[in-house]
C-alpha positions, 0 to 999 in steps of 0.5 A: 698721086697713085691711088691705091684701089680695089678693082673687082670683076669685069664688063663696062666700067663703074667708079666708086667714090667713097664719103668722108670718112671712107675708103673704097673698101666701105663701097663693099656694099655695093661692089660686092653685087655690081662686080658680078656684071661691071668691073668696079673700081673703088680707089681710097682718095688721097688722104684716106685708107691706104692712099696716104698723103702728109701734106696739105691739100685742097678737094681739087686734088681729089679730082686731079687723082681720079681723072689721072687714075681713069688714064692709067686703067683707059677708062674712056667712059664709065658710070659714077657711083658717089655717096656723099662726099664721093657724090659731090667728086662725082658731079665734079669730074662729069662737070670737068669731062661729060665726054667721060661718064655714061650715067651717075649714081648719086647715095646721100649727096648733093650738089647744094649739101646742107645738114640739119644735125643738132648740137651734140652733147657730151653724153652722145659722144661718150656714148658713141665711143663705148657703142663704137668700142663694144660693137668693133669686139661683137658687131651687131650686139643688139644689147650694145645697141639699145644700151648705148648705141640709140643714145650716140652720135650713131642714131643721127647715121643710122635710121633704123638702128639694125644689127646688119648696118653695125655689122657693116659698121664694125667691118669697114667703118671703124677702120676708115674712120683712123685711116682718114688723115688730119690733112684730108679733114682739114680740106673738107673743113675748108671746102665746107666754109665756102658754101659749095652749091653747084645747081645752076650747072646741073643743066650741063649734065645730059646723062641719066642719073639716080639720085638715093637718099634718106629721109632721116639724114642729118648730115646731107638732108633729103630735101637737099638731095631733092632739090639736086635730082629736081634740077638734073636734066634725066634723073630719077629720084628715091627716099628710103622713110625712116633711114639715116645717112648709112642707109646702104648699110640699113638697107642694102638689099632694098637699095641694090634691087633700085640700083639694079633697075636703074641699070636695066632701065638705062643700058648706055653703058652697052 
């Protein structure tokens, strides 16, 4: 299927792969800055935002759409940027056509993703709908976040709990989360039931690659984001302490300065 996208800027080439839920405009916080140097391209994958799709699929779909998408814009090579389950298409697609990637950005991912999140209990998730309702009419309420907020399901995504990643939260994540469709919650169940572990085909991958994670994360642990960059051939890897799988949105100034000096480090993309 045509994906619909946001394309921003213009330069050498960086697809941006969202998570679930997402869409590409949640990548805001990242092509918002890279787009002054790099065109970016952030397609909502099949099922989410505004690439909507009533029918079952399965996660290769994900991948025919991506490398159908990089045809129509000629994209012969670009960098990968995934956060979270974006990271795991990512390591997909470089997997399938290494000829086609340069270097590999991975946020909150893996490639044996394992969680350690707790049971959740009635109160967090009422609480997380009051926190969620009262921060979509006045982002960042810091009353709303002491009140209800750290008692929710959204402590276990955000580490520090700061008005900035709510503000983010209210703009983007809100909305992607009702975009996202029962069909593509019922793929990633599915592929989750079957135990994805790719680390013996890491070795395949002979590219530079930045691997961001952090250390509070419940739903992709850092140590599982460890053991991806531990078995990539070039990779380099960063723990931001006390921050949450939404640590872009914690965070966001912290983690684009180690983006932007990957990039100068690694300039395969001129």
């Amino acid at each position: 299927m045509k994906l619909h996208i946001t394309i921003k800027g213009q330069g050498y080439p960086i697809l941006c792969l969202h998570g679930h839920p997402g869409s590409g405009h949640s990548l805001s916080v990242f092509t918002d800055h890279l787009s002054k140097r790099f065109l970016t391209l952030s397609p909502d994958l099949r099922g989410y935002g505004n690439s909507r799709y009533r029918k079952q699929f399965d996660m290769r779909a994900h991948l025919i759409d991506l490398k159908e998408l990089l045809d129509d814009y000629n994209i012969d090579q670009c960098i990968l940027l995934g956060w979270s389950l974006g990271g795991i298409l990512a390591l997909e697609l470089i997997l399938q056509c290494p000829e086609k990637f340069t270097g590999l950005i991975l946020i909150a991912s893996a490639a044996r993703p394992y969680g350690n999140h707790p049971k959740v209990s009635n109160q967090e998730l009422i609480y997380a709908g009051i926190a969620g309702i009262l921060n979509s009419l006045k982002p960042g309420w810091q009353w709303n976040i002491d009140t209800f907020a750290k008692k929710s399901l959204f402590r276990y995504l955000i580490g520090q709990q700061t008005p900035v990643a709510y503000e983010y939260l209210a703009k983007y994540g809100v909305k992607a989360y009702f975009q996202t469709s029962q069909f593509a919650n019922q793929a990633l169940s599915n592929a989750l039931k079957a135990s994805y572990n790719r680390l013996e085909e890491l070795e395949k991958i002979d590219i530079p690659c930045l691997v961001l994670a952090g250390s509070e994360d419940r739903h992709i642990t850092a140590q599982s984001s460890e053991e991806t960059a531990k078995n990539l051939r070039k990779s380099q890897y960063i723990c931001y302490l006390n921050h949450a799988h939404l640590f872009p949105w914690e965070i966001p100034e912290k983690v684009l300065k180690d983006i932007d000096q990957w990039l100068s480090e690694n300039r395969n993309y001129n």
